[in-house]
VEXFILO-618579 format. One line per 2 residues: number of its first residue (from 1); their letters; for each residue x, y, z of N, C-alpha, C, CB. Coordinates in steps of 0.05 Angstrom, whole numbers, plus 5000, padded with zeros to 4 digits. Glycine has a CB too. Example, Ala and Ser with C-alpha at 12.3 -4.5 7.8 and 13.67 -1.06 7.14 Angstrom:
// residues 2
1 = AS = 5264,4886,5156,5246,4910,5156,5264,4934,5156,5226,4911,5181 ~ 5257,4955,5142,5273,4979,5143,5258,5001,5157,5282,4988,5114
END
This chain:
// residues 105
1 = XX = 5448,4782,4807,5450,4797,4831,5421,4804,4841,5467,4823,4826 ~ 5418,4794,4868,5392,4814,4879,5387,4832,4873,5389,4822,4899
3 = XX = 5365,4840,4877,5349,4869,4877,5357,4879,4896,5320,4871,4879 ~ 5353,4877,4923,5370,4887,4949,5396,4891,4947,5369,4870,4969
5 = XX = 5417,4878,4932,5443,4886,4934,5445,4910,4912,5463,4861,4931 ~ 5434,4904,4888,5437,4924,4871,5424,4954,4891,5420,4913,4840
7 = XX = 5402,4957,4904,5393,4976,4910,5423,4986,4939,5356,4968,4918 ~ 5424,4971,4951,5448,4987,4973,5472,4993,4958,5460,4965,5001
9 = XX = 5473,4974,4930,5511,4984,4921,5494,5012,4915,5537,4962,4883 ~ 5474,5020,4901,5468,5042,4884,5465,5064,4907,5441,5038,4863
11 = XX = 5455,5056,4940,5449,5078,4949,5476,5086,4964,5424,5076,4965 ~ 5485,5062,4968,5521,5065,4978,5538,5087,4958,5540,5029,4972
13 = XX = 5539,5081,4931,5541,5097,4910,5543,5132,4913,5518,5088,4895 ~ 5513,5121,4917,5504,5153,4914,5509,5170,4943,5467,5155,4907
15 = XX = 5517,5157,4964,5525,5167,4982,5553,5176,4984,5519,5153,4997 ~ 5565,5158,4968,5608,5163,4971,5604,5186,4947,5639,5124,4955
17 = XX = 5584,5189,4930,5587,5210,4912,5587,5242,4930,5559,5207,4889 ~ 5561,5231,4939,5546,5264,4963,5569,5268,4978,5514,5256,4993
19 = XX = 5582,5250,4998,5604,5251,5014,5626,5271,5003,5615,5223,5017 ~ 5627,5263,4976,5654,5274,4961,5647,5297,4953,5666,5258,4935
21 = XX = 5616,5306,4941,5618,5332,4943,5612,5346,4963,5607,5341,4929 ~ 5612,5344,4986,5610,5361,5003,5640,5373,5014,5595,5349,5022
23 = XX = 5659,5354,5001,5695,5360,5010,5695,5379,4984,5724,5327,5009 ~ 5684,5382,4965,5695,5399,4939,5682,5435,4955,5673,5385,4898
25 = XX = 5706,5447,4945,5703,5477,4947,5686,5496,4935,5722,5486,4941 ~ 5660,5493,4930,5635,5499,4913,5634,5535,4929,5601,5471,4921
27 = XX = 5625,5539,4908,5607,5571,4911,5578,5560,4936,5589,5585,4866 ~ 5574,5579,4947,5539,5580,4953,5520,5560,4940,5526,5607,4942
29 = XX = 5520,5575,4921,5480,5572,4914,5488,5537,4908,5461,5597,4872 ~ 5517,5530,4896,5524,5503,4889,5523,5490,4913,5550,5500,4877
31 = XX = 5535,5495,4929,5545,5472,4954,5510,5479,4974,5589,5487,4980 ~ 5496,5497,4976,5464,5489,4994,5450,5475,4962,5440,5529,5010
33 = XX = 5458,5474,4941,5445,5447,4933,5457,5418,4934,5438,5449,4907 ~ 5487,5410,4941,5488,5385,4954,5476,5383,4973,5510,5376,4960
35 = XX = 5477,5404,4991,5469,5396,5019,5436,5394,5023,5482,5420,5040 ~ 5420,5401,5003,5397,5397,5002,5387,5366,4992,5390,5418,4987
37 = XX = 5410,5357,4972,5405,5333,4958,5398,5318,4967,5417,5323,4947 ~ 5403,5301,4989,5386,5279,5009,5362,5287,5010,5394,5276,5039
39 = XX = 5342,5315,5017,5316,5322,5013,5311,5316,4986,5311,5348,5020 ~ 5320,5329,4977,5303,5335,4947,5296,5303,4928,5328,5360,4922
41 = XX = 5331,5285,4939,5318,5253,4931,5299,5238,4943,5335,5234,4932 ~ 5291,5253,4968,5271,5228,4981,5241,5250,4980,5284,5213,5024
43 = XX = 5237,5272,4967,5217,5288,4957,5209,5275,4931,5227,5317,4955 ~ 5230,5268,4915,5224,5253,4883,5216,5234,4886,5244,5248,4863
45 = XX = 5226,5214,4907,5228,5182,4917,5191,5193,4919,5255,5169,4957 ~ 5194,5207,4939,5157,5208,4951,5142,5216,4924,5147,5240,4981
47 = XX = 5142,5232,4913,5134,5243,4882,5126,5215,4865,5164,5261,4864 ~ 5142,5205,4857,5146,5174,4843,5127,5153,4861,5183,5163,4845
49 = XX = 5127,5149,4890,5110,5134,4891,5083,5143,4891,5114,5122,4908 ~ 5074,5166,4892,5046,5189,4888,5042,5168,4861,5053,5234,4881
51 = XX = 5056,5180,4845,5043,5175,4814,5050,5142,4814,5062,5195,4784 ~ 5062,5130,4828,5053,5103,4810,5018,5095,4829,5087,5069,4816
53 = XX = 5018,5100,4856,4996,5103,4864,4968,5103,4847,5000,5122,4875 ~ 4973,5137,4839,4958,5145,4831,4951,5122,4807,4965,5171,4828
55 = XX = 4971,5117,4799,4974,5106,4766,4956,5074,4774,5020,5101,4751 ~ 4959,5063,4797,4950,5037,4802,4918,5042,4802,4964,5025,4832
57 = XX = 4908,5069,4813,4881,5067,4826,4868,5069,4798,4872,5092,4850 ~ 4880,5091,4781,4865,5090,4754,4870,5082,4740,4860,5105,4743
59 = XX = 4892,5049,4739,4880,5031,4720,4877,5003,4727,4894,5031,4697 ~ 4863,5012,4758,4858,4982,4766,4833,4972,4746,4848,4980,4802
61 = XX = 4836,4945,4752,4813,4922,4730,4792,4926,4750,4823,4880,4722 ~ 4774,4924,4737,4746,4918,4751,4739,4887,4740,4719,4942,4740
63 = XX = 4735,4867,4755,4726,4847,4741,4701,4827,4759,4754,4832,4734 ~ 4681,4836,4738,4651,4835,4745,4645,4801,4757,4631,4843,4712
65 = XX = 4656,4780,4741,4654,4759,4737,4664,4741,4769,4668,4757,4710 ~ 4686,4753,4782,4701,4751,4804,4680,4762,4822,4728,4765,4803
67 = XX = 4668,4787,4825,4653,4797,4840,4627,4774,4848,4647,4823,4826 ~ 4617,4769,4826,4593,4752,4825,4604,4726,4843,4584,4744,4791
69 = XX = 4620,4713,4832,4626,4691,4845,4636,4695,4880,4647,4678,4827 ~ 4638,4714,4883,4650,4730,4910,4618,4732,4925,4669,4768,4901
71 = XX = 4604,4741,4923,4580,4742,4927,4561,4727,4929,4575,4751,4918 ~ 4569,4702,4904,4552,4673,4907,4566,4659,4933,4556,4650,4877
73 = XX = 4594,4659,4940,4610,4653,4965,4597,4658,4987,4634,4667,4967 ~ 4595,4681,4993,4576,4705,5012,4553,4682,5023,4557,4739,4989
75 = XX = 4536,4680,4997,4504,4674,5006,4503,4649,5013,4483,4678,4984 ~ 4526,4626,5001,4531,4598,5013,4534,4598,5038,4553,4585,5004
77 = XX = 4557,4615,5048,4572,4615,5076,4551,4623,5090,4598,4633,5082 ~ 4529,4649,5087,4508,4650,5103,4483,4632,5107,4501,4671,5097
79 = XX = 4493,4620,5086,4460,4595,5086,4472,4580,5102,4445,4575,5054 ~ 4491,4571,5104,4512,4547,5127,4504,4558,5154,4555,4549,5124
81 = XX = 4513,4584,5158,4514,4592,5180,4487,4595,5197,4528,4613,5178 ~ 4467,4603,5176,4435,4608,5184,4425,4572,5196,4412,4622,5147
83 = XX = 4439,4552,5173,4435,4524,5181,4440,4525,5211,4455,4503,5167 ~ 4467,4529,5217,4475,4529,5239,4458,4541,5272,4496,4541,5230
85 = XX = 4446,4555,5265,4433,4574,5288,4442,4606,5288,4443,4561,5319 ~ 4461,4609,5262,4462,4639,5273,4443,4655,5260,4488,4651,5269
87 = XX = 4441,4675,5270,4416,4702,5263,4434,4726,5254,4395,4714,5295 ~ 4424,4728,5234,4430,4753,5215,4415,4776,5213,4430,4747,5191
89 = XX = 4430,4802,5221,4408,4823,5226,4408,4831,5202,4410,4846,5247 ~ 4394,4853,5194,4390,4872,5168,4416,4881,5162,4370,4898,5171
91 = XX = 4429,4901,5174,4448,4905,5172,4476,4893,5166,4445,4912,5183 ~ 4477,4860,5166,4494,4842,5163,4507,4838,5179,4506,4843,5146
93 = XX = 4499,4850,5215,4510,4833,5235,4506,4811,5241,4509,4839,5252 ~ 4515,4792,5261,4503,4767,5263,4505,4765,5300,4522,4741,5243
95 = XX = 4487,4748,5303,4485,4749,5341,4497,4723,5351,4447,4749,5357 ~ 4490,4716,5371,4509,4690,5377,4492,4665,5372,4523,4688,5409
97 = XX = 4494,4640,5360,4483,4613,5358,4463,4615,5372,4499,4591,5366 ~ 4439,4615,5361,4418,4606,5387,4403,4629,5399,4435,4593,5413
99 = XX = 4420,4653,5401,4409,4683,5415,4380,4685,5410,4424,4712,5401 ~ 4371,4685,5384,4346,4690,5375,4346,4724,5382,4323,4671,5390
101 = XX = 4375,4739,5382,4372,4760,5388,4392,4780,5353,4384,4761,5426 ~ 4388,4799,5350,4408,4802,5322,4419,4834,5323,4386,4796,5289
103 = XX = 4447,4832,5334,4459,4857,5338,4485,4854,5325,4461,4865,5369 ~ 4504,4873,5320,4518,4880,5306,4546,4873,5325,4510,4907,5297
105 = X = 4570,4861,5316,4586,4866,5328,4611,4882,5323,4588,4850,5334
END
């Protein structure tokens, strides 16, 4: 079974559940917490993606070796391009073929 179908039977689910308690004869403080329950699941829903977030940023890989070669990429493509006629300012803008002028775009 999909992932998509499993996720609508489960939210379908959880909806014919909510539906049904809202027909049951609850006290107060019981029945404003069904009726809260649609908030409070998409408050957890938001909660849960915080922390896997969070959880991604602090244990992303750093990998040095990728960087380098990312960078040796960089200095090829600019030596092509310098072949070419373009001008590279300090700042790593580039001007148009030929300009002999070097501004940022």
């Amino acid at each position: 079974m999909k992932r998509s179908v499993r996720l609508a039977a489960g939210a379908g689910l959880a909806a014919a559940a909510w539906a049904a308690a809202l027909r049951l004869a609850l006290p107060w403080p019981a029945r404003g917490l069904v009726l809260a329950a649609p908030l409070l699941a998409a408050a957890a829903l938001g909660a849960y993606m915080l922390a896997l977030l969070v959880y991604g940023v602090l244990t992303f890989r750093s990998c040095p070796e990728e960087a380098a070669a990312l960078h040796e990429d960089i200095r090829r493509a600019r030596a092509a391009l310098a072949a070419k006629g373009f001008v590279f300012a300090a700042d790593g803008g580039a001007a148009v073929p030929g300009d002999g002028r070097a501004h940022a775009d």
